[in-house]
C-alpha positions as CSV (number, residue, x, y, z in Angstrom):
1,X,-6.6,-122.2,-15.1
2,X,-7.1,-120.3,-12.2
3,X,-9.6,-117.1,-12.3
4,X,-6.9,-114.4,-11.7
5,X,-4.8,-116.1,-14.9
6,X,-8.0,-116.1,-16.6
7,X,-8.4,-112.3,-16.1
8,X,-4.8,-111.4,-16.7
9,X,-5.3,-113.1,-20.3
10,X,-8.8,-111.2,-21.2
11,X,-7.1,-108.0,-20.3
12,X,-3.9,-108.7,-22.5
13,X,-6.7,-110.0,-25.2
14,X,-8.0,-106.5,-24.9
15,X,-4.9,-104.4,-24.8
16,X,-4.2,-106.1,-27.9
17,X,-7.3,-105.6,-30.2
18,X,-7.1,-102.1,-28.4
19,X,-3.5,-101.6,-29.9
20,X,-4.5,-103.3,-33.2
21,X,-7.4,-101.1,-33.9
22,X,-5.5,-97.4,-32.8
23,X,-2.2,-98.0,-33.6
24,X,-2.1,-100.7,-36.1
25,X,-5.2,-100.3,-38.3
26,X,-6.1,-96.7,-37.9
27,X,-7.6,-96.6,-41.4
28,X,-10.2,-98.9,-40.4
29,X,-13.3,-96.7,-40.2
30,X,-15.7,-97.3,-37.3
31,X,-19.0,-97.2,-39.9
32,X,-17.1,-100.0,-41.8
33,X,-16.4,-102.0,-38.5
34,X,-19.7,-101.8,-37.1
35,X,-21.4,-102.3,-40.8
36,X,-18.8,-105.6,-40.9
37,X,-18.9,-106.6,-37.2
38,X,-22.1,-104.9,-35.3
39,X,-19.2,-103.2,-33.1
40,X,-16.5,-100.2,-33.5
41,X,-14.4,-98.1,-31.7
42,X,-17.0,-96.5,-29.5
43,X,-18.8,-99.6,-28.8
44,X,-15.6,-100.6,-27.0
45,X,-15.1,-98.1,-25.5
46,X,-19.1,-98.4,-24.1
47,X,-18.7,-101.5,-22.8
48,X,-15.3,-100.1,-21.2
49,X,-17.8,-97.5,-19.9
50,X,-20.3,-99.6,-18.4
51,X,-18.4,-102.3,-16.8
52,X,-17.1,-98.7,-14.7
53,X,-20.1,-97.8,-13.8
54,X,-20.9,-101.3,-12.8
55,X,-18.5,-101.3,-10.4
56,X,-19.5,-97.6,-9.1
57,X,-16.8,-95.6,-11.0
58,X,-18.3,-92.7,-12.1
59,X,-17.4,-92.7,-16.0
60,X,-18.8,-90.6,-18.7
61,X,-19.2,-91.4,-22.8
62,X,-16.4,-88.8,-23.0
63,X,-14.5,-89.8,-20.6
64,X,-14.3,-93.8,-21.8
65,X,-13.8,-92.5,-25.4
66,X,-10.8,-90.6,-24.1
67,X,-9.6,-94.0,-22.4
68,X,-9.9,-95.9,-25.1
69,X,-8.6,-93.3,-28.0
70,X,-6.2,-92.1,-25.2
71,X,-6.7,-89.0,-26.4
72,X,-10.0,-86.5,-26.9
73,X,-12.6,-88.4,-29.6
74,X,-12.9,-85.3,-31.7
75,X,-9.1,-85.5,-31.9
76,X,-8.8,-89.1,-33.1
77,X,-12.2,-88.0,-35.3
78,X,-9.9,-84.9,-37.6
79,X,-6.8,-87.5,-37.4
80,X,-8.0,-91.0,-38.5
81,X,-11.7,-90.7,-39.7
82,X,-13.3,-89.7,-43.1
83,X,-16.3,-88.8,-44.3
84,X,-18.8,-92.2,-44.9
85,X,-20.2,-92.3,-48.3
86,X,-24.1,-92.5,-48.5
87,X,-24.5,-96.4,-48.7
88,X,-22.3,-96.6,-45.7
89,X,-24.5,-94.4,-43.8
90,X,-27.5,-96.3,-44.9
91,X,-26.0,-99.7,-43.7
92,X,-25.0,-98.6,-40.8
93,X,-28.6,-97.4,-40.0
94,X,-29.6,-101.0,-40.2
95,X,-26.2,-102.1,-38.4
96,X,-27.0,-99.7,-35.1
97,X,-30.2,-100.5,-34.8
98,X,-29.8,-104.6,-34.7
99,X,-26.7,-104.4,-32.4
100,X,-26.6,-101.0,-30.7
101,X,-30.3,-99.5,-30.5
102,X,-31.6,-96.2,-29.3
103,X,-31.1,-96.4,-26.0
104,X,-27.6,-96.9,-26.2
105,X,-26.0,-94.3,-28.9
């Protein structure tokens, strides 16, 4: 397989678990997902972040989560998410600091 091909299908690959997770499976809870998976929503949307600024497009956290959501966070925030109980929280403690950390929040 050529390179471009190879591209062509990770970006499909993308737009699908993209579509899946907004569209398809918007009761799936980013605390659950990244308690489950060591990834969400805005992790995605991160890494959507930094491969811009890698390149030298000037991208903020907003600005991804707003590509990725396609709309405003807080929007997709009072639509789609509820409130996490207290042993989700405390998981997900665990489950930032092992695959997120600090320095990336």
């Amino acid at each position: 397989m050529d390179d471009q091909t190879e591209i062509e299908l990770q970006a499909a690959a993308f737009r699908a678990l993209r579509e899946h997770l907004m569209v398809k499976r918007t009761d799936v809870q980013n605390i659950d997902m990244m308690n489950l998976t060591g990834f969400c929503r805005n992790c995605l949307s991160r890494w959507y972040q930094e491969a811009a600024n890698a390149r030298g497009i000037e991208m903020t956290k907003d600005e991804a989560r707003e590509a990725f959501y396609g709309m405003p966070y807080d929007d997709w925030k009072a639509q789609f998410q509820t409130e996490a109980s207290a042993t989700q929280q405390e998981a997900f403690k665990t489950a930032y600091a092992e695959n997120v950390g600090p320095d990336k929040g």
